[in-house]
N, C-alpha and C positions, 0 to 999 in steps of 0.2 A: 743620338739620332738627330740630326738636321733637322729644324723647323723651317718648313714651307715658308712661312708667313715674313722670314728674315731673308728670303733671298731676291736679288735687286730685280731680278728678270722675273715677279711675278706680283700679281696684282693689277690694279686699273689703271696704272700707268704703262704697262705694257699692252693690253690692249686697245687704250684709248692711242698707242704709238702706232698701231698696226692698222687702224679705223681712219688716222688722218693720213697714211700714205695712200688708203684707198683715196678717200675725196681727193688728195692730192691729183691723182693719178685722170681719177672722172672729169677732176675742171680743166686740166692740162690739153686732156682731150675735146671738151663740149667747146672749149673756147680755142680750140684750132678749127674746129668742124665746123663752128659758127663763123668765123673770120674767113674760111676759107669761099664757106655758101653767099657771106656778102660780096668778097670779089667776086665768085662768078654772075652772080647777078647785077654787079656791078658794073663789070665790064663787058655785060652779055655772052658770057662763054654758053654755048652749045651742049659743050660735054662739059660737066664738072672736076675740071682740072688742078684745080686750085682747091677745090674742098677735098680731092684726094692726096692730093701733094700733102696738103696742111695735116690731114689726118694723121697722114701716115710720118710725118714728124712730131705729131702729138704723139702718137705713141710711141717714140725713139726716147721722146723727153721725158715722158712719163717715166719707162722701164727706167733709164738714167738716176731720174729725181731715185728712185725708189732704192734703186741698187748703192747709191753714192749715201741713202740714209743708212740704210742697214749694214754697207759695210763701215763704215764712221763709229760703229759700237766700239 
């Protein structure tokens, strides 16, 4: 019978993998959304164009970051 305790995908090195894709994924975003909210105040935008824009490649990069770690197994 297999011991748990020998296999490579368990323990706290696989959750602490899965815990930093998240923050990964949260700064990827807070720091597009935040760069984005400065241009438009920056450059006085009206509608927040630039903090949608930016968002919404923050999360392209994010899923990207995330998918490119996990398939790299």
């Amino acid at each position: 019978m297999p011991n748990k305790l020998n296999k490579p995908d368990s323990g706290p090195k696989t959750w602490l993998r899965y815990t930093n894709l998240g923050f990964q994924m949260i700064g990827t975003m807070v720091v597009c959304a935040l760069g984005g909210k400065y241009l438009d105040k920056y450059l006085e935008m009206k509608f927040p164009v630039f903090t949608l824009v930016l968002v919404l490649f923050g999360v392209f990069a994010a899923l990207y970051q995330v998918l490119k770690d996990l398939l790299k197994k």
